[in-house]
N, C-alpha and C positions, 0 to 999 in steps of 0.2 A: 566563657563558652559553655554550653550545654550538651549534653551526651543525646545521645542517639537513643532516645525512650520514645514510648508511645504518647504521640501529639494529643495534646487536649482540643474538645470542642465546644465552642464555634472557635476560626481558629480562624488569619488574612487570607489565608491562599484560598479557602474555599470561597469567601466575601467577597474577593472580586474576579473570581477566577470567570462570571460570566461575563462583565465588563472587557475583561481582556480578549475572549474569545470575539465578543463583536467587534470591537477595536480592530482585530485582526482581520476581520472578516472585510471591513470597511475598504484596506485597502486592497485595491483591485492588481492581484497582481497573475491574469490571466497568463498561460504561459500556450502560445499557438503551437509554437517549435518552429517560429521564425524570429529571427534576432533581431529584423526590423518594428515586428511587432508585441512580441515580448514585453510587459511594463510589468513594474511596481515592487520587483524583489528588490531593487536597494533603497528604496524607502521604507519598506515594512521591517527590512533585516535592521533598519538604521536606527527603527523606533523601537525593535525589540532588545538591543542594544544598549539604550537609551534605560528601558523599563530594568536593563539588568543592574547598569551602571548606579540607578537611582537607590540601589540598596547595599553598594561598596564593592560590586563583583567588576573584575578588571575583562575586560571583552577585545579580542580580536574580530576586525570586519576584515574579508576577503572576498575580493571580487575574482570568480573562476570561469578564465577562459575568454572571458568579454566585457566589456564595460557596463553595467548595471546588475551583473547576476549577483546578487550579495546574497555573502556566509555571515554568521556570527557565530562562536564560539567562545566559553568560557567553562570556567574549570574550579570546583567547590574541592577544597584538599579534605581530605579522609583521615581519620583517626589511622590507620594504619597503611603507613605506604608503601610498604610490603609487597601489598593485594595487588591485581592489575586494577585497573580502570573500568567503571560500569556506564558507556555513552548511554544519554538517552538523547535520540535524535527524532528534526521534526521538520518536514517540507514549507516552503513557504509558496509554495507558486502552488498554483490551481488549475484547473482547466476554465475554458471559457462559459461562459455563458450569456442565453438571448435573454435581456431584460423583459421582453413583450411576450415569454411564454409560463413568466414565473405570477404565482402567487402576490407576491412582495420583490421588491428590487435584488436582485442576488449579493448586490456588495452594500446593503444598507445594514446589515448585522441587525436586524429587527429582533427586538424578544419579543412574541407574541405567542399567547395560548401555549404558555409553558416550554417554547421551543426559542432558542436562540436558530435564526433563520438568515442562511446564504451562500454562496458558492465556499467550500471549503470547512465548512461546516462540522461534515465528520471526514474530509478529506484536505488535509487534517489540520484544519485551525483549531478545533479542538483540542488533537493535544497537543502542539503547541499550545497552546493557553492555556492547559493544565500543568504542563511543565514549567512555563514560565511562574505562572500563580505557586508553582511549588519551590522553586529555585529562590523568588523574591521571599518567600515564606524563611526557605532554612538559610540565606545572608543575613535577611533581617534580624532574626532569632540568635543567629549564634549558633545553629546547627553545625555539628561535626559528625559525617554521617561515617559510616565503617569505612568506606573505601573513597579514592577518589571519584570524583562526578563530574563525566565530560556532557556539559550542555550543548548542542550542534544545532543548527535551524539554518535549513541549506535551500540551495537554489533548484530547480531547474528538474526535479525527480518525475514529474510528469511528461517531460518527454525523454526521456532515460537517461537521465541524469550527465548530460554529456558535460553542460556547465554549473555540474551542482558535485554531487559523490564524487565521480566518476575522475574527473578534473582534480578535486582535492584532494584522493588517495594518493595520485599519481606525481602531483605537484608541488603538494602540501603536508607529504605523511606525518612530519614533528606534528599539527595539531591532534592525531591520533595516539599520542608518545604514549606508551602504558593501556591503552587501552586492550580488554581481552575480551568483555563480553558488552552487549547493546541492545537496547530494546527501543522501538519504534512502535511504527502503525500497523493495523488491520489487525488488531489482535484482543485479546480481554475483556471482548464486549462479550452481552449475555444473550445465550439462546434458551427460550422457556421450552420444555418438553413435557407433554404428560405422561402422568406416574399408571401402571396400571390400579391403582388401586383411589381413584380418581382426583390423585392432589397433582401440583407440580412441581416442577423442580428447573432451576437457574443453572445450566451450564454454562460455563466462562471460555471461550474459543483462544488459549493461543498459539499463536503461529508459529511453528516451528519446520516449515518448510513453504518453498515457493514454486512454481513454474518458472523455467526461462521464459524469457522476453524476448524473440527476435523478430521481425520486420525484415520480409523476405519482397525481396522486387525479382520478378517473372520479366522478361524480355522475347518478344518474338520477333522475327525478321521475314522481311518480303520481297516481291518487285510491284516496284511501284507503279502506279498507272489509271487509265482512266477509268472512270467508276461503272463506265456502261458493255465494258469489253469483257470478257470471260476470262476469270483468272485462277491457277491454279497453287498461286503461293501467294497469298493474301494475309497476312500477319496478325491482323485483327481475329480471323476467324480460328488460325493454328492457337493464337493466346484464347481466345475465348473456348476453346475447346480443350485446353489443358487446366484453365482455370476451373472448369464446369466441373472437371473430375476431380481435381483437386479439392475442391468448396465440399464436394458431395461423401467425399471418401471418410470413411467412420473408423478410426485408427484404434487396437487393441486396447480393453479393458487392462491397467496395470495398477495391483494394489499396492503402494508404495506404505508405509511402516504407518505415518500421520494418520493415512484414510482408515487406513485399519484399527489404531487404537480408538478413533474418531467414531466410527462403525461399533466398535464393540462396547462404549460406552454408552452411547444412543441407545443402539438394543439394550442394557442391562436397565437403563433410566426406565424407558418405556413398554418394553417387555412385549417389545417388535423385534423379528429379526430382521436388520439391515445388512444381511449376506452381500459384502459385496462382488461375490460371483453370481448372484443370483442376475435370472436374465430380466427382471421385473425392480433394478435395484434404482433407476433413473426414477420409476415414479415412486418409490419407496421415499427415495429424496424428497419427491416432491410435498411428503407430508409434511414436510419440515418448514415448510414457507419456502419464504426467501432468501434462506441462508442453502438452501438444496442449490440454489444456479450457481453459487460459487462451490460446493464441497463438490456437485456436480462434475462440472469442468474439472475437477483434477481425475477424475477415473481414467482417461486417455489425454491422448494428444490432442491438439486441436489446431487445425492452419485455415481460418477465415479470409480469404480477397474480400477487402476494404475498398480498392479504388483502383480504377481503371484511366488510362490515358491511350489515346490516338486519333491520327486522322490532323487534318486542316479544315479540310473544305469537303460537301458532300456528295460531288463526281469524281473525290481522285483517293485510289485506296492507297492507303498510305504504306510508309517502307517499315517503319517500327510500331510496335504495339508492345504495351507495358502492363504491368499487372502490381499493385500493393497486398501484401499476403502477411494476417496478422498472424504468428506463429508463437505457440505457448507447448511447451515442452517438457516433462517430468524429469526429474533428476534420472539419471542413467540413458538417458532413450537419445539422446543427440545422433548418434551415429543411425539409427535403425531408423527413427525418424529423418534424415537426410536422405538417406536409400528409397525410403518409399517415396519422399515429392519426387525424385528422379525417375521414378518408375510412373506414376504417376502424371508428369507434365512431358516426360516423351523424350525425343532427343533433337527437335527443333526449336526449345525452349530455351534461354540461358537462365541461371538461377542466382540470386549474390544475396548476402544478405549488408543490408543497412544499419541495420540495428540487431547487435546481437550480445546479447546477457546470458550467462547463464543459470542456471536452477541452482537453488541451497537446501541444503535441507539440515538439520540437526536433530538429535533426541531431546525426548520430554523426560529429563532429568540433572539432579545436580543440584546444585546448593539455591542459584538461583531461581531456577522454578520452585525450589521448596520456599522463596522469597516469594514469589506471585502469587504462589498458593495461599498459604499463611495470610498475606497479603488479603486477597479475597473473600477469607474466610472468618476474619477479622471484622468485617463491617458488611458479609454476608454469608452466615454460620450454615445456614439449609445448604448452600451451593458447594458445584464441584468445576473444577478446573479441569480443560481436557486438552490434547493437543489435535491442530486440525493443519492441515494444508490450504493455502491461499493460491488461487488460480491466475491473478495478478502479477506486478511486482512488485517491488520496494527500493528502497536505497542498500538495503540487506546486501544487493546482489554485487555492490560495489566492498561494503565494507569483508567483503567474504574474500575477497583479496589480497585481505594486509592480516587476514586470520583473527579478525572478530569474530565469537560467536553470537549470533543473532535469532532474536524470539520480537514477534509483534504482539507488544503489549500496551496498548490504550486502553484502559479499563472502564466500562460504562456498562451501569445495570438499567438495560433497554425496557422498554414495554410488551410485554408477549406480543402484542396485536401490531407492531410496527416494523414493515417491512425495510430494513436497516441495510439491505444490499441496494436495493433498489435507488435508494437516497447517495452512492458511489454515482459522480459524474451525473446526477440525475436534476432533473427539474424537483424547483423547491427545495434543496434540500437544508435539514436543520437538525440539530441534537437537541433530546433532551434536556432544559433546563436543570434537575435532579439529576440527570445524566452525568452532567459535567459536576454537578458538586459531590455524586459518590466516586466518580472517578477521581480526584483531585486529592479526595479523604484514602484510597487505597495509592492510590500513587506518593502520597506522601507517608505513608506507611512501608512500604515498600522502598524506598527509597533508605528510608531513619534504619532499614535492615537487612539491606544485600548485602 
């Protein structure tokens, strides 16, 4: 067995780490958040599996909650078993996508013009396939890395995780035995900023805090009746008029610890002040690119209506009207944020929520971070590492449950000019070819020294 030193290169994990990523990509395993239509996580969890197995690693498959959601899990023992456990975990489901709006086929895993291209691409068959590319690397070799290394690649996180996390914490905690800290997705990619003094400079984003996730349903009630009669309690129009206020309502500026150190690195890089009390701090973001609609979204709350239901026929005004309200919530704010929709949608409204996660957040310190640092700084000496808040969700908000700490750290040194948020749930999307092999080179660095 071989110690835990710095990997030489060219080295396997990076050789085939883009083959895996299309591989991945290939299968289709769109997740609607209907169980009838749901495909592909237990063939893809069964091949990754398969790719683990191929280099001596023992794997559990577990299907949670329903018949085809497959888990895989396996577990690389550490020089010191002492330590807790460092998961790195990795979705396998996708969101859908229209073949007749893309570029290229979304599940053909194409590399073309330097980009590996397709649904899942950098959410996140990427890293899966950097993880797996690094997993097969340290069995094959003989790696003994510091601590144990819990590998995860779960089901079902794009519709929150009800038969993926959420399911295995609850049902399944032994495959989390030992585990203390995790690192995932949305995190360690690079944002270019200009320097004043006209170079630039590679900030590294990791995640150390998230938004809740809940999926709020609005209900109104009426008397029902015909569509040509004059009516004074009509359900459609009480919901669309609590909806309207709701959608439009602009909820307090709140600077949470992440946006702040986030803010105050920006500003020292570029020698802009990104005040985020300033009242001009939205389009301050917006020099940022694309990375501004996500740092964005964490300054306040935010509750979007997505979708609307009522009615049968269009003479008879119907007795219920419904309301779907995407709600993303900052750590602390649950309660004051509940108060205002209440105030907000009236008292002829009912409110429930469907889905409901809530917020994580952690510090940008500790041994670990000084691993991702190091880590980055390693195989990109100009750049800095910074902690930010993600407006999204994660599997995070599951494993924050069973008292993992958790940072999003997929590590990819992007292109200044490529708009990388955009490519989230997006038409065409694709990672960088180079992307994925310096990711796989810090990831596997990182790895040989948490």
């Amino acid at each position: 067995m071989c110690s835990a030193s710095a990997p030489a290169a060219p080295n396997r994990a990076e050789a085939e780490v883009v083959e895996l990523v299309s591989s991945l990509i290939r299968f289709d395993t769109s997740n609607t958040g209907d169980l009838a239509t749901t495909r592909g996580e237990r063939e893809c969890a069964q091949w990754v599996a398969g790719k683990l197995e191929e280099v001596g690693f023992e794997t559990e498959y577990v299907e949670s909650g329903a018949p085809g959601r497959g888990n895989v899990f396996a577990r690389l023992r550490g020089a010191d078993p002492s330590r807790g456990a460092l998961m790195i975990h990795g979705h396998l489901d996708v969101v859908p996508a229209e073949p007749a709006d893309w570029r290229v086929h979304p599940f053909s895993g194409a590399v073309e013009d330097g980009y590996v291209w397709g649904r899942g691409a950098v959410d996140m068959k990427d890293m899966v396939g950097m993880t797996l590319a690094v997993a097969r690397r340290f069995a094959a070799e003989g790696v003994v890395p510091p601590r144990d290394l819990v590998f995860a690649f779960v089901a079902d996180e794009e519709n929150g995780g009800r038969y993926g996390c959420q399911w295995l914490v609850e049902h399944r905690p032994d495959l989390f035995e030992g585990v203390t800290e995790a690192v995932g997705e949305v995190g360690g990619y690079s944002l270019t900023v200009p320097r004043p003094d006209g170079t630039e400079r590679r900030l590294y984003l990791v995640e150390t805090a998230e938004k809740g996730l809940g999926w709020m349903r609005l209900t109104a009630h009426g008397r029902a009746g015909h569509g040509s009669f004059l009516h004074s309690e009509n359900a459609v129009t009480t919901l669309a008029q609590a909806v309207a206020r709701l959608g439009t309502h602009r909820f307090p500026l709140v600077v949470s610890d992440a946006l702040a150190e986030f803010l105050e690195a920006v500003s020292e890089e570029t020698g802009l002040d990104f005040d985020p009390h300033s009242p001009d701090i939205e389009g301050m973001l917006a020099k940022l690119g694309g990375i501004g609609n996500i740092v964005g979204a964490t300054l306040r709350d935010t509750a979007n209506p997505t979708m609307l239901s009522a009615g049968y026929k269009a003479n008879v005004i119907p007795q219920t009207a419904t309301a779907t309200v995407d709600c993303r919530v900052l750590p602390g704010r649950r309660a004051e944020f509940e108060r205002t929709v209440r105030e907000l949608i009236g008292p002829d409204v009912e409110m429930e929520w469907i889905t409901d996660l809530d917020s994580y957040e952690t510090t940008f310190d500790g041994d670990l971070v000084d691993a991702m640092n190091e880590a980055i700084l390693a195989h990109d000496p100009g750049a800095r590492t910074v902690p930010y808040m993600l407006s999204a969700g994660t599997d995070a908000k599951a494993f924050k449950k069973i008292g993992i700490r958790c940072f999003g750290f997929a590590p990819l040194r992007l292109p200044p000019d490529l708009d990388f948020s955009a490519l989230f749930h997006g038409v065409d999307e694709r990672v960088p070819v180079d992307a994925l092999e310096f990711g796989t080179r810090v990831l596997d660095h990182f790895l040989r020294n948490c």
